[in-house]
DOKOLTI-230702 format. One record per residue (C-alpha): x, y, z; residue number from 1; residue in three letters. Coordinates in nm, 3 decimals. Layout:
+---------+---------+---------+-----+-----+
|       x |       y |       z |   k |   r |
+---------+---------+---------+-----+-----+
|       X |       Y |       Z | NUM | ALA |
...
+---------+---------+---------+-----+-----+
***
This chain:
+---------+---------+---------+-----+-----+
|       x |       y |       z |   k |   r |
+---------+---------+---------+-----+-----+
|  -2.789 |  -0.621 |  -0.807 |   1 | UNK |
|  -2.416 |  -0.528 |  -0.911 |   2 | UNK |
|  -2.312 |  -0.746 |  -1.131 |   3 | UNK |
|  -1.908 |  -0.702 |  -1.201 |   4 | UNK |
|  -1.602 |  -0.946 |  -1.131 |   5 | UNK |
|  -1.387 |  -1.003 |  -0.874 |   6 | UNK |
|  -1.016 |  -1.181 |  -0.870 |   7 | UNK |
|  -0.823 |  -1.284 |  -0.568 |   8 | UNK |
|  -0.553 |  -1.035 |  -0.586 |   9 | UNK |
|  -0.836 |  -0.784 |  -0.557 |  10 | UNK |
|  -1.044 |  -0.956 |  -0.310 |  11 | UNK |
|  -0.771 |  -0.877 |  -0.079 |  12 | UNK |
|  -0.729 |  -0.544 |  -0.127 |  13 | UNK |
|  -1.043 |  -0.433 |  -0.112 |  14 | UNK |
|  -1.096 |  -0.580 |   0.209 |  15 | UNK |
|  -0.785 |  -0.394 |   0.283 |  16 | UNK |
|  -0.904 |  -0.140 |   0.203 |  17 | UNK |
|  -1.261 |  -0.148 |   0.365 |  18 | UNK |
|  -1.064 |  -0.223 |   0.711 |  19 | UNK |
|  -0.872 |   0.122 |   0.605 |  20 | UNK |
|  -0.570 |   0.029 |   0.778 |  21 | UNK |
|  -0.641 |  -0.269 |   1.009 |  22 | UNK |
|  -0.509 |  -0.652 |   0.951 |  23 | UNK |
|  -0.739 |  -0.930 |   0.832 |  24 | UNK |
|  -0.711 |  -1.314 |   0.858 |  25 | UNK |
|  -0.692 |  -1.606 |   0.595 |  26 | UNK |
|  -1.003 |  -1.668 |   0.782 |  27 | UNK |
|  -1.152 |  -1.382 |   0.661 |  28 | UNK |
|  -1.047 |  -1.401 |   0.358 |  29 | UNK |
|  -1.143 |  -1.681 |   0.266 |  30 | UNK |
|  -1.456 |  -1.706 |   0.401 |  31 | UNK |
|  -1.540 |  -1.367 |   0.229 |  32 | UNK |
|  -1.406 |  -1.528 |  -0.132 |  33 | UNK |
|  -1.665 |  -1.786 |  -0.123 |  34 | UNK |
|  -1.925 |  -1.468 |  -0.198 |  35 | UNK |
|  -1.774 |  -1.458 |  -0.483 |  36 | UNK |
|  -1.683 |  -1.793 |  -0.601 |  37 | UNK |
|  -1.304 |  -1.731 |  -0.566 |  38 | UNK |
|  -1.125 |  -2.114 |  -0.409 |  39 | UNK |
|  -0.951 |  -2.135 |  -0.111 |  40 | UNK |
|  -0.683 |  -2.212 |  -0.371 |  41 | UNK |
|  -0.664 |  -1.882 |  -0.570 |  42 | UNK |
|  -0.665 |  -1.699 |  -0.181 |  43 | UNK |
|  -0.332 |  -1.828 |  -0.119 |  44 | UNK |
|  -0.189 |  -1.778 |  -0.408 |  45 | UNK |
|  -0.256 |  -1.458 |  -0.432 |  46 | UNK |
|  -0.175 |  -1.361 |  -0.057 |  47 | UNK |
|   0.150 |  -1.553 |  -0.159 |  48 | UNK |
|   0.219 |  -1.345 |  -0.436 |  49 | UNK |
|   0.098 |  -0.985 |  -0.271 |  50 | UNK |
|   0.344 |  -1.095 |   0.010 |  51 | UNK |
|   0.604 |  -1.110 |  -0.280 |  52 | UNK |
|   0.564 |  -0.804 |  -0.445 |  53 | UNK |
|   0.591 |  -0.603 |  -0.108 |  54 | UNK |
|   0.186 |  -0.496 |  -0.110 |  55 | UNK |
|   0.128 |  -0.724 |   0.208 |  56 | UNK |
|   0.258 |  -0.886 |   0.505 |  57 | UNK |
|   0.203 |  -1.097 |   0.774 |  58 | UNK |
|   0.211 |  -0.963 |   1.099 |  59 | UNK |
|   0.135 |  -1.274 |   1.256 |  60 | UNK |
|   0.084 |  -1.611 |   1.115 |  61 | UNK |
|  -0.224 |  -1.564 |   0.916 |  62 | UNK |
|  -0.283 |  -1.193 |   0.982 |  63 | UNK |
|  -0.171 |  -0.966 |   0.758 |  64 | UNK |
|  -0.188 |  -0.618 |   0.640 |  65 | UNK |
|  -0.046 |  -0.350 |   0.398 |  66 | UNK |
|   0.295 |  -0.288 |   0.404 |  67 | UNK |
|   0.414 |   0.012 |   0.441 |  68 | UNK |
|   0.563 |   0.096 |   0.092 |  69 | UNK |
|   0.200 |   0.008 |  -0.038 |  70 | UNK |
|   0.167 |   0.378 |  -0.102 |  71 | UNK |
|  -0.016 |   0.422 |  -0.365 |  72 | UNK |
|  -0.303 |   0.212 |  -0.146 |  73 | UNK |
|  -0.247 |   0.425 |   0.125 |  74 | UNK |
|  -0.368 |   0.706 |  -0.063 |  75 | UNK |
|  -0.668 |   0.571 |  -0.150 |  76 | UNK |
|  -0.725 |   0.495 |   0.202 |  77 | UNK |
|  -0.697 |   0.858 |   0.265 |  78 | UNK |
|  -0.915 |   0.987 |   0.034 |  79 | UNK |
|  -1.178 |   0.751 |   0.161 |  80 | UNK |
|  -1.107 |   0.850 |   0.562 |  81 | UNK |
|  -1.060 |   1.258 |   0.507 |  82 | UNK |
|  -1.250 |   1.324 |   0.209 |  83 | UNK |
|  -1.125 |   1.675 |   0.053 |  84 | UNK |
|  -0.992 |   1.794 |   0.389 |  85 | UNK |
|  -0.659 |   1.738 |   0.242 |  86 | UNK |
|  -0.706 |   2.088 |   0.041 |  87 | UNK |
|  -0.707 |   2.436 |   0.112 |  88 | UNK |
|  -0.848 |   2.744 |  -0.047 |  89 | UNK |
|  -0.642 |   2.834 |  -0.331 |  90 | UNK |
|  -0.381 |   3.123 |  -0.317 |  91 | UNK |
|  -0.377 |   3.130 |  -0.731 |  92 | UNK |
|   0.014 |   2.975 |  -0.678 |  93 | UNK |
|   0.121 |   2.662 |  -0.863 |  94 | UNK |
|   0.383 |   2.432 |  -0.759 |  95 | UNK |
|   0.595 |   2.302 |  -1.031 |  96 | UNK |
|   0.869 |   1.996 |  -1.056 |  97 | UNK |
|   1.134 |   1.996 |  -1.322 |  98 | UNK |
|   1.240 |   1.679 |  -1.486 |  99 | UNK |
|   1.440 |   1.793 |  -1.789 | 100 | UNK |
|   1.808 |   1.659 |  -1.652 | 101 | UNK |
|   1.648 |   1.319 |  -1.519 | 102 | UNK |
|   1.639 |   1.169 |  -1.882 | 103 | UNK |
|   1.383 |   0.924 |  -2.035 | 104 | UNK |
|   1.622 |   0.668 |  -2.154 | 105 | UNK |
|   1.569 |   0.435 |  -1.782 | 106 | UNK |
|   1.172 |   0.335 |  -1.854 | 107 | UNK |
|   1.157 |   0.143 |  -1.503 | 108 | UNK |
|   1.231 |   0.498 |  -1.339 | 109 | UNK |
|   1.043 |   0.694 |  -1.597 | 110 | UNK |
|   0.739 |   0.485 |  -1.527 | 111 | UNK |
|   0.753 |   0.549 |  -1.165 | 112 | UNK |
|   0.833 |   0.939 |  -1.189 | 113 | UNK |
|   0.542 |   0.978 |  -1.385 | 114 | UNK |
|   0.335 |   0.762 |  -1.145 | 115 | UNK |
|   0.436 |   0.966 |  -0.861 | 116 | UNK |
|   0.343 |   1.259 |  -1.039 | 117 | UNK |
|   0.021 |   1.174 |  -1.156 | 118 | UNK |
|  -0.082 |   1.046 |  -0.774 | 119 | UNK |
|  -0.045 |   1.441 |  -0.667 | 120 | UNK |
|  -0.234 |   1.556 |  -0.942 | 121 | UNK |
|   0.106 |   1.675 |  -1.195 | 122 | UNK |
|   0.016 |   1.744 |  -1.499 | 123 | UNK |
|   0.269 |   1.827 |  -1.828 | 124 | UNK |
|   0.269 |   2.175 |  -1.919 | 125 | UNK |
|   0.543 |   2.103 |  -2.121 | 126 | UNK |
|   0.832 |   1.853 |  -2.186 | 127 | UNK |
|   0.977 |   1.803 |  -1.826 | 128 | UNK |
|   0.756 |   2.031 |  -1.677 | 129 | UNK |
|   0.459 |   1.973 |  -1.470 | 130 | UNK |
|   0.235 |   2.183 |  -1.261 | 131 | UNK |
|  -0.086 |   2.127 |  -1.037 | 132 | UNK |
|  -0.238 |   2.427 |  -0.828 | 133 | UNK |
|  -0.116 |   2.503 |  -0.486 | 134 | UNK |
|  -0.437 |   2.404 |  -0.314 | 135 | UNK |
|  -0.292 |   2.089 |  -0.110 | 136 | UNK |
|  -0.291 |   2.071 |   0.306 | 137 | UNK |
|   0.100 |   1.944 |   0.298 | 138 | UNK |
|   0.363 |   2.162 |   0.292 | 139 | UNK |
|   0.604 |   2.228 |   0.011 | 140 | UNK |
|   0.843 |   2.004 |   0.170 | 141 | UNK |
|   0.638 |   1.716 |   0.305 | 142 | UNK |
|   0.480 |   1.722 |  -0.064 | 143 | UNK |
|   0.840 |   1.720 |  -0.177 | 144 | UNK |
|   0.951 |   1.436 |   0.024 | 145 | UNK |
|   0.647 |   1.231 |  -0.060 | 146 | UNK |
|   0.683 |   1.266 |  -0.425 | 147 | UNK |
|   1.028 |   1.104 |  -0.344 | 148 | UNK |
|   0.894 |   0.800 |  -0.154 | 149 | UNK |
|   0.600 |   0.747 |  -0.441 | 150 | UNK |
|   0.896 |   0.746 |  -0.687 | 151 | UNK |
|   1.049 |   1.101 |  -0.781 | 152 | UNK |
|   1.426 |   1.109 |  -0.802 | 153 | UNK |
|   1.604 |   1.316 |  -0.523 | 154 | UNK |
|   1.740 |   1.514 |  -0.809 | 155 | UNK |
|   1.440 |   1.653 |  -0.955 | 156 | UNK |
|   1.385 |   2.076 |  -0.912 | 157 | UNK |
|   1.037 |   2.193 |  -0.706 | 158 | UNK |
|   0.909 |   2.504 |  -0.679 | 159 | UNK |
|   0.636 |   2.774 |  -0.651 | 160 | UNK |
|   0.514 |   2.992 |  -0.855 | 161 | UNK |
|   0.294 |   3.335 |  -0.845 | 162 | UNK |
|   0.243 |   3.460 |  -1.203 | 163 | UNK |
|   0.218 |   3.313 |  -1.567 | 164 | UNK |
|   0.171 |   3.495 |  -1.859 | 165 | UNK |
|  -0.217 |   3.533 |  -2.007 | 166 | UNK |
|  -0.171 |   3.282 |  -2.236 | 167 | UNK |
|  -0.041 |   2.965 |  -1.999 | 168 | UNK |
|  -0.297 |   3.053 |  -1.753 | 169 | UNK |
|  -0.586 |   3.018 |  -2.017 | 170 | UNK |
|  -0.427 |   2.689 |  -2.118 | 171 | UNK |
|  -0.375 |   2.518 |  -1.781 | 172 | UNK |
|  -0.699 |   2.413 |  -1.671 | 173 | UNK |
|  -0.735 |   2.182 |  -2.015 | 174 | UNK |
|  -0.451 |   1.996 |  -1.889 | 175 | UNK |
|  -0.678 |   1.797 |  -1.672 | 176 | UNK |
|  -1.009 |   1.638 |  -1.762 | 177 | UNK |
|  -1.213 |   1.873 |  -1.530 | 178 | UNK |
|  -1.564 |   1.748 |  -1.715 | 179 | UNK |
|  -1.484 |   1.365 |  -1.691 | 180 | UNK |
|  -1.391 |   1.468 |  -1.325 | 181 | UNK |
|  -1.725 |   1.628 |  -1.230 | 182 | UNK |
|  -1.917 |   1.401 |  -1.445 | 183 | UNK |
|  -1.765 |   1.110 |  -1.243 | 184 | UNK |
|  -1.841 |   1.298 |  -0.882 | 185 | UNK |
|  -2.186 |   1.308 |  -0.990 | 186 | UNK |
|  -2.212 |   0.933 |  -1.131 | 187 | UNK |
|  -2.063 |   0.783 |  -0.799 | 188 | UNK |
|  -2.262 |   0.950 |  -0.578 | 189 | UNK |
|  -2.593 |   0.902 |  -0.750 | 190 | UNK |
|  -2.474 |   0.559 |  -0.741 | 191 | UNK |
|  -2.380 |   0.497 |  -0.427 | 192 | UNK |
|  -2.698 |   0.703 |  -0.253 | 193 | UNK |
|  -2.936 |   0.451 |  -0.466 | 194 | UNK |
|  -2.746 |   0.158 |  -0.334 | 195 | UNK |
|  -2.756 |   0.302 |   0.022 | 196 | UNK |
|  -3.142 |   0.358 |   0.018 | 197 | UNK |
|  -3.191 |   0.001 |  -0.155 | 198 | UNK |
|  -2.945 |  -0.213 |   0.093 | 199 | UNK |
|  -3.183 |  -0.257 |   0.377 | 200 | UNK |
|  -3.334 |  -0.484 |   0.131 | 201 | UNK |
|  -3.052 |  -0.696 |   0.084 | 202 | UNK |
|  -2.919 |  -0.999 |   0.295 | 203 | UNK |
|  -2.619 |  -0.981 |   0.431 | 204 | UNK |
|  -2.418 |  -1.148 |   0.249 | 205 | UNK |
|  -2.576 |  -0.942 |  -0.086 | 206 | UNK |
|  -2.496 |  -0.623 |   0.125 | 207 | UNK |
|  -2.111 |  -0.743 |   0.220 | 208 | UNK |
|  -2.050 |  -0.857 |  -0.112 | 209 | UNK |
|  -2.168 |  -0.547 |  -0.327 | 210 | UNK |
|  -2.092 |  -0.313 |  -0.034 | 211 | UNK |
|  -1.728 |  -0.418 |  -0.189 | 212 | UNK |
|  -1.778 |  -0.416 |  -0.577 | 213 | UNK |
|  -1.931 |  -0.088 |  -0.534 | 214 | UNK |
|  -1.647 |   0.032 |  -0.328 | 215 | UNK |
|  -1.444 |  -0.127 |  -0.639 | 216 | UNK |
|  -1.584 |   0.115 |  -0.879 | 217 | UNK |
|  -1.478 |   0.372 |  -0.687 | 218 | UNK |
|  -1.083 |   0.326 |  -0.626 | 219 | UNK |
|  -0.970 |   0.488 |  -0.992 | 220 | UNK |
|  -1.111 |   0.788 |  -0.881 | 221 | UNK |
|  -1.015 |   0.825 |  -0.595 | 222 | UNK |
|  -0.636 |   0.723 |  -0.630 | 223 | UNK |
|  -0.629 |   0.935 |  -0.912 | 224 | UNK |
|  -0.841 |   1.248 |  -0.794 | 225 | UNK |
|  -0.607 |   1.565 |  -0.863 | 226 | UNK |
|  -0.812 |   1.745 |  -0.576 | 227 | UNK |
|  -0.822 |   2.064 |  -0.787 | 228 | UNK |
|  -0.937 |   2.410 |  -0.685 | 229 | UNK |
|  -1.279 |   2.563 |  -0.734 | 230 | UNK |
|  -1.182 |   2.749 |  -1.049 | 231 | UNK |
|  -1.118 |   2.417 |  -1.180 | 232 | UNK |
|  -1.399 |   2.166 |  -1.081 | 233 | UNK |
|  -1.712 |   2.199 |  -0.884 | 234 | UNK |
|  -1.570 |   2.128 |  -0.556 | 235 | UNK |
|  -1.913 |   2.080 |  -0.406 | 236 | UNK |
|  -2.005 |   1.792 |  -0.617 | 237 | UNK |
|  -1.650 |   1.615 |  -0.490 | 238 | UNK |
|  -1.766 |   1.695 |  -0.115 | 239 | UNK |
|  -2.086 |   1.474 |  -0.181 | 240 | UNK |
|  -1.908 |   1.201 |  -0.347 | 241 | UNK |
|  -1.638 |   1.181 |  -0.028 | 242 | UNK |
|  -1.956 |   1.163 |   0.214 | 243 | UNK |
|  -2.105 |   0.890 |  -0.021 | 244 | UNK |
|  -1.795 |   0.662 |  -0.027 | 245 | UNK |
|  -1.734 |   0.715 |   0.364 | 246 | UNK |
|  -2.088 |   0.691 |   0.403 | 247 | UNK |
|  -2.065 |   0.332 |   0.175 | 248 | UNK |
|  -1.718 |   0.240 |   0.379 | 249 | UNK |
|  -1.899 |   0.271 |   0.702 | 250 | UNK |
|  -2.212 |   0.019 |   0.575 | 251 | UNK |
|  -2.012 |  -0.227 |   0.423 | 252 | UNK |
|  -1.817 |  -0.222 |   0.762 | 253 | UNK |
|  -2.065 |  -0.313 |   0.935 | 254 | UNK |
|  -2.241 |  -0.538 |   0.659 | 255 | UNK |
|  -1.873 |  -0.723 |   0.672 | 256 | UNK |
|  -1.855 |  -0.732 |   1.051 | 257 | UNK |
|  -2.198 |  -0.947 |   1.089 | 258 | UNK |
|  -2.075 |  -1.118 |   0.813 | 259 | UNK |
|  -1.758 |  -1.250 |   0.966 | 260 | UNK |
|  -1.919 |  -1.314 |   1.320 | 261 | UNK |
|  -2.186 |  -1.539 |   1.169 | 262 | UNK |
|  -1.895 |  -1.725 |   0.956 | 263 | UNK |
|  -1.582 |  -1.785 |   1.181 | 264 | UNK |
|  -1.619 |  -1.912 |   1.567 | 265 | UNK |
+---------+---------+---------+-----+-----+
***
């Protein structure tokens, strides 16, 4: 059994996010919450608050869904439905964004520069410069513009570059935790493939409900996966965690759909 916590604020996303995309009902949710001893209560708080902070909305009375300025769970929602088919092989090019004339004095847009950054894999080479390989399906200017709607002032300097000296290119592959990376590819799918051979096993509600938690676990990684090249990270290890997660998306799917159908008339 999984044994871990859940809260109302993310009960609801992670059903989100299991939906990848699609609306849910108060129904739902709260029918689902009871699996994890969350009150009808909490749900509409929570939903109340999401709704507030611009994460949710209803698109009917009691049907909502995530907004469209939920980015950052959008991402995560595409890691889970494409796997690593967002990358391509590696030309040795980096792309680089220059911050140096945004200042650091305004935290609130400091906070969300870096955040932007870090969610296409930027790292700090040095002060106000960061880099990440040019491996990445999207074009220089869709990547660009996105880095703007995630948070990146207008104002900020991109580019590519071909050649650094000996010295930099030795040194840029420690700016990200490669090791922790792989070591976490490996952990997630080992977990996930023993859940997946155990859950026939499990009633359904045991199979909704840790179909989810598991699923939990997973989210850090995958909002914050760099998608680096080969030369950085074993790129076959990251291919058999994406199968495992869609693999576990597509069971607790279905676990979720019995679910709801033996729940709600």
């Amino acid at each position: 059994m999984i044994i871990a916590k859940m809260n109302a604020r993310d009960l609801i996303i992670d059903l989100l996010l299991g939906l990848q995309g699609r609306a849910i009902s108060i129904k739902q949710i709260i029918v689902a919450a009871r699996l994890f001893e969350i009150s009808e209560n909490s749900i509409r708080v929570a939903v109340t608050r999401l709704s507030g902070d611009g994460v949710i909305e209803a698109i009917e009375r009691g049907t909502y869904q995530f907004t469209l300025q939920s980015h950052e769970w959008a991402n995560v929602m595409l890691n889970r439905k494409h796997g690593t088919k967002q990358t391509k092989v590696w030309n040795q090019h980096y792309l680089a964004v220059f911050t140096g004339e945004l200042g650091r004095v305004d935290r609130t847009a400091l906070n969300r520069r870096e955040r932007a950054l870090k969610h296409f894999g930027f790292k700090e080479l040095e002060q106000g410069i960061y880099i990440r390989p040019d491996n990445l399906v999207i074009s220089f200017e869709q990547l660009f513009a996105e880095l703007q709607v995630s948070g990146l002032e207008a104002s900020a300097k991109i580019c590519q570059i071909s050649h650094f000296d000996t010295m930099t290119v030795d040194r840029i592959p420690k700016l990200w935790a490669t090791q922790n990376l792989n070591q976490n590819y490996e952990k997630y799918n080992h977990m996930i493939q023993t859940w997946l051979s155990t859950v026939h096993q499990l009633s359904l509600e045991e199979a909704a409900r840790e179909s989810l938690l598991l699923g939990r676990q997973t989210i850090s990684l995958l909002m914050n996966d760099p998608l680096l090249p080969e030369s950085f990270v074993d790129v076959q290890l990251r291919e058999q965690f994406a199968q495992s997660v869609q693999q576990l998306d597509q069971t607790g799917l279905e676990a979720w759909r019995k679910f709801y159908e033996g729940q709600i008339e």
